[in-house]
C-alpha positions in Angstrom: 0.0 0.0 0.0 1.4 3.6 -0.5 0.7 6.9 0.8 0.8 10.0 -0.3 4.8 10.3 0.4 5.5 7.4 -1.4 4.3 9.3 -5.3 7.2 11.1 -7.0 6.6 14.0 -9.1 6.4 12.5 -12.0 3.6 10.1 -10.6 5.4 7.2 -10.3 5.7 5.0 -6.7 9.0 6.3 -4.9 8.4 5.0 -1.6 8.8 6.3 1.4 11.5 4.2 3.1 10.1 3.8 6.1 10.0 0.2 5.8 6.1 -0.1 7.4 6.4 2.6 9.6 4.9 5.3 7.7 4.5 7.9 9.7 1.0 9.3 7.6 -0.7 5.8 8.7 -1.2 4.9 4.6 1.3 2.5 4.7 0.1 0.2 7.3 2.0 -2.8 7.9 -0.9 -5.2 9.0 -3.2 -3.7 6.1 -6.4 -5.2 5.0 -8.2 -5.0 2.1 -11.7 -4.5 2.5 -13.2 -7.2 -0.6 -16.5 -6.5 0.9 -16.7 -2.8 0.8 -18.3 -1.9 -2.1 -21.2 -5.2 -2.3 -24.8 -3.6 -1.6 -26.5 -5.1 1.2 -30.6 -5.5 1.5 -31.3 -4.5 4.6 -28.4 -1.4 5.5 -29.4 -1.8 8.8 -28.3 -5.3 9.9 -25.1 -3.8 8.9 -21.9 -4.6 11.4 -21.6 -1.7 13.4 -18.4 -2.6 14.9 -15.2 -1.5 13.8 -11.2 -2.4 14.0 -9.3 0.4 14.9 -5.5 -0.4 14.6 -3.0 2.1 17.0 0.8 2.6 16.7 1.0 2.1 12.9 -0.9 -1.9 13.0 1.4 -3.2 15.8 -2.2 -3.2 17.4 -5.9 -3.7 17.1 -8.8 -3.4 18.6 -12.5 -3.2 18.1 -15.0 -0.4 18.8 -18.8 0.2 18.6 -19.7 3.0 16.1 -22.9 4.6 18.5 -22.2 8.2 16.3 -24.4 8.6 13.3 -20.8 9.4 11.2 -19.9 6.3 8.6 -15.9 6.2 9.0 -13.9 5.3 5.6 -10.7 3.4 6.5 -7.8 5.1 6.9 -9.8 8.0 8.8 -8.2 8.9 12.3 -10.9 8.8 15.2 -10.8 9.2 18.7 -11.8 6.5 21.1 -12.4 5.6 24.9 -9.0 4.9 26.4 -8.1 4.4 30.0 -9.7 7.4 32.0 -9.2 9.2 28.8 -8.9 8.8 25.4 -6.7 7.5 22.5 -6.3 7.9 18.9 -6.3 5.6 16.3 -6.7 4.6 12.6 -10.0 2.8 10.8 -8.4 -0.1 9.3 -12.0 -2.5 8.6 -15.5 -1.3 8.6 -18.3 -3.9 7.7 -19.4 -7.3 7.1 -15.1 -8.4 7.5 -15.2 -7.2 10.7 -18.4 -9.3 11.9 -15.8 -12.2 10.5 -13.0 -11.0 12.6 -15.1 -11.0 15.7 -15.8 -14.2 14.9 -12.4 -15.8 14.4 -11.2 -13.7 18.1 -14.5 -15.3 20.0 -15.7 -11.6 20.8 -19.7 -10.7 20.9 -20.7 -8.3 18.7 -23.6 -7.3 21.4 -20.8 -7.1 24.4 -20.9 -4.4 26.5 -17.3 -4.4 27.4 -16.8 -3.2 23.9 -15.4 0.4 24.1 -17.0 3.2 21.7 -15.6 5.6 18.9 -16.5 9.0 20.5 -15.2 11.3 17.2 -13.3 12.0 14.4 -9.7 12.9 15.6 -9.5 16.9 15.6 -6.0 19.1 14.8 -6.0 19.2 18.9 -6.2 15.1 19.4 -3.6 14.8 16.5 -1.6 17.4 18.3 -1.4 15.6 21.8 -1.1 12.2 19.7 2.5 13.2 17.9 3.6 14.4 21.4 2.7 11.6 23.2 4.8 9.7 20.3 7.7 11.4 20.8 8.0 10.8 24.2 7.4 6.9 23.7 11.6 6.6 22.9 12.5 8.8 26.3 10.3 6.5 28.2 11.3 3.5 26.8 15.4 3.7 27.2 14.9 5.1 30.9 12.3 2.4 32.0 15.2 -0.2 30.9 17.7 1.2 33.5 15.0 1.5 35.8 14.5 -2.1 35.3 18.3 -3.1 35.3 18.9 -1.3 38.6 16.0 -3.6 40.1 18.3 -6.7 38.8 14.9 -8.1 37.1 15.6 -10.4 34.5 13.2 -9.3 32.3 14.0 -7.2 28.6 11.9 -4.1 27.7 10.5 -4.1 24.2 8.8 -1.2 23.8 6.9 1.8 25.0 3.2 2.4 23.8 1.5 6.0 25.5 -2.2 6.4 25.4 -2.8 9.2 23.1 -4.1 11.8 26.0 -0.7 11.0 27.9 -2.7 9.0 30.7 -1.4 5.6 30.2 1.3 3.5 29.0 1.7 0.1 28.0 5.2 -1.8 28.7 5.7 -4.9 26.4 8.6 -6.7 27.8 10.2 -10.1 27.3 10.9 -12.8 29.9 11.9 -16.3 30.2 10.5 -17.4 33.9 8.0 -15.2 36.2 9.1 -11.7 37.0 7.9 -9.6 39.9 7.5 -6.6 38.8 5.3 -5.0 41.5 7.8 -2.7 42.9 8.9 -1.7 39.2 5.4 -0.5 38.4 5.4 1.8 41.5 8.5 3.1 40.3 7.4 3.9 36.6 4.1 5.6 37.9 6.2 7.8 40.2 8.5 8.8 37.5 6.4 8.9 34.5 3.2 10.2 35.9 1.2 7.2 33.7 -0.7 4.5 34.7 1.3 1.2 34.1 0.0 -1.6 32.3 3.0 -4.6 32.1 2.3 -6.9 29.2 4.3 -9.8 28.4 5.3 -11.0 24.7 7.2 -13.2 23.0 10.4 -13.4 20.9 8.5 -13.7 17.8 6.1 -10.8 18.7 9.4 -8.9 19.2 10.2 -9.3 16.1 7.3 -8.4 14.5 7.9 -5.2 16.5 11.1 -4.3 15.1 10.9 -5.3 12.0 13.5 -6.1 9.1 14.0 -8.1 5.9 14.1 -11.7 6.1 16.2 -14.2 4.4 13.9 -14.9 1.4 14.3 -11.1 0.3 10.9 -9.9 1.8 9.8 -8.2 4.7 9.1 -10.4 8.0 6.0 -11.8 8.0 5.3 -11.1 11.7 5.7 -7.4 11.0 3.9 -7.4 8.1 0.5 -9.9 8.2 1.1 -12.4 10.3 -0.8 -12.4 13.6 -1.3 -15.8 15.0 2.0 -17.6 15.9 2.3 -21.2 16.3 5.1 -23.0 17.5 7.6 -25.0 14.9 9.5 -27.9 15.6 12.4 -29.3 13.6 9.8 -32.3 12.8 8.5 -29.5 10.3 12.3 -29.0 8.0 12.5 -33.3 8.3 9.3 -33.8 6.6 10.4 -31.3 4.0 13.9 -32.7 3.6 15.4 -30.3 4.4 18.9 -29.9 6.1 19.2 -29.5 10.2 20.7 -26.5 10.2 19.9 -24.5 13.0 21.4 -21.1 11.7 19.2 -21.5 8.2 16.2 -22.3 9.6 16.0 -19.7 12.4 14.3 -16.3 11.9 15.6 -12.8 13.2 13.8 -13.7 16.8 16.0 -17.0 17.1 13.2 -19.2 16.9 12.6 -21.5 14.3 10.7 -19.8 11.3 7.3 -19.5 10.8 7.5 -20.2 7.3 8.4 -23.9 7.8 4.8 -24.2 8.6 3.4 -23.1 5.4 3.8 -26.1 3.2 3.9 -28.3 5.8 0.6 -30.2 5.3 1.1 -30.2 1.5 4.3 -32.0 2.5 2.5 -34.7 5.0 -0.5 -35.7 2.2 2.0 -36.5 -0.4 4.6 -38.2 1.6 1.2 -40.9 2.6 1.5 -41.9 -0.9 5.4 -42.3 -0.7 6.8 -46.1 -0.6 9.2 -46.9 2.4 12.4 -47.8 2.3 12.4 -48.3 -1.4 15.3 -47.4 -3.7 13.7 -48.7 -6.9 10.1 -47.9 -8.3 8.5 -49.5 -11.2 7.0 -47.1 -12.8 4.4 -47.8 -16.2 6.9 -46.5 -18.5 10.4 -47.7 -17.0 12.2 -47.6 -13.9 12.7 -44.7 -11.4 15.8 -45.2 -8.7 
């Protein structure tokens, strides 16, 4: 997807370089295209008033009940309820797609624990939204000495600040059970924020980060991928393919999520695969 940076002069696509962290929101990473969007409907108002609102450039989603009378286009910036507050965010799905996406999560449509859209995102929301930004980087490089002078084995990911500069989120990574109840009182005193800690993995770290994997495109957790499931080496033996650990780890230094992919393909043919046989007879001649 491009965005309005990404156009030369001359008309042609330049892009941006931002590598899916477009700054203008066009160039989501975790885009979706709406296939729905322009099909009529017969009865308008059966329509899926619910819609996914992705913050901090599609690293996250969420979903919202539309209780204005406004239809919002994707791409539009709204404001939303937040923590004692409020937080901005971009319409990335409107419609029937998102009654599918509830679906898939297991969320009611008719929940009431459901926050609501309360407005389009004025010059003033936008404002306090880019400041609230560029404090996330301050926060994020003190809050990991905060954490190392506590001893807590535990590495800070990143940083994401609730648009009205009431709350913050800490994504870290550990390997056992951290207590971090004395680092939270020590965040709120410094920052002035409420604390949420949330724990993630070294995949979801990646996907955070970013980069260019070694197939030439960019990561697939960064880009569309949003349900992990775990890989075993079982996966590359089915395949044939050689136990190297160094070629079939990812940038998180897990095995990759691509050895998935063809993995069932792989399983229904091998079912039709003799055993242990060095010679087939074939109708036409012999195969070794």
């Amino acid at each position: 997807m491009g965005c309005g940076t990404c156009v030369t002069s001359s008309g042609a696509p330049g892009g941006c370089q931002s590598h899916g962290s477009c700054s203008s929101g066009g160039c989501n990473r975790m885009n979706v295209h709406d296939w729905l969007a322009n099909l009529p409907f017969s009865d308008p108002e059966s329509s899926c008033r619910i819609v996914e609102i992705s913050f901090n450039n599609g690293s996250r989603k969420d979903f919202f009940k539309n209780t204005t009378l406004h239809y919002f286009e994707k791409g539009e910036m709204v404001a939303v309820e937040g923590v004692n507050g409020f937080d901005i965010g971009s319409v990335n799905l409107t419609g029937e797609l998102v009654r599918l996406q509830l679906k898939k999560r297991g969320v009611d449509e008719k929940s009431i624990e459901i926050k609501k859209i309360l407005r389009y995102a004025t010059e003033y929301d936008l404002a306090r939204l880019k400041e609230t930004k560029a404090r996330e980087a301050e926060v994020l490089i003190r809050s990991r000495a905060m954490a190392r002078q506590l001893k807590l084995e535990l590495k800070m990911a990143e940083v994401e600040i609730q648009a009205d500069g009431k709350k913050a989120t800490f994504f870290y990574i550990a390997d056992d059970r951290v207590d971090f109840r004395e680092l939270i009182k020590l965040y709120a005193g410094e920052f002035k924020l409420k604390v949420e800690m949330r724990q993630i993995g070294a995949r979801q770290e990646a996907g955070k980060v970013g980069g260019i994997g070694s197939c030439g495109r960019e990561l697939c957790c960064s880009t569309w991928l949003t349900d992990f499931k775990s890989v075993n080496t079982n996966a590359a033996r089915y395949q044939n393919l050689s136990i190297n650990q160094t070629k079939l780890s990812g940038q998180c230094g897990r095995l990759k999520c691509c050895l998935n992919y063809e993995l069932d393909t792989y399983l229904d043919a091998l079912q039709h695969f003799p055993d242990d046989c060095d010679m087939i007879e074939l109708a036409r001649s012999r195969a070794f």
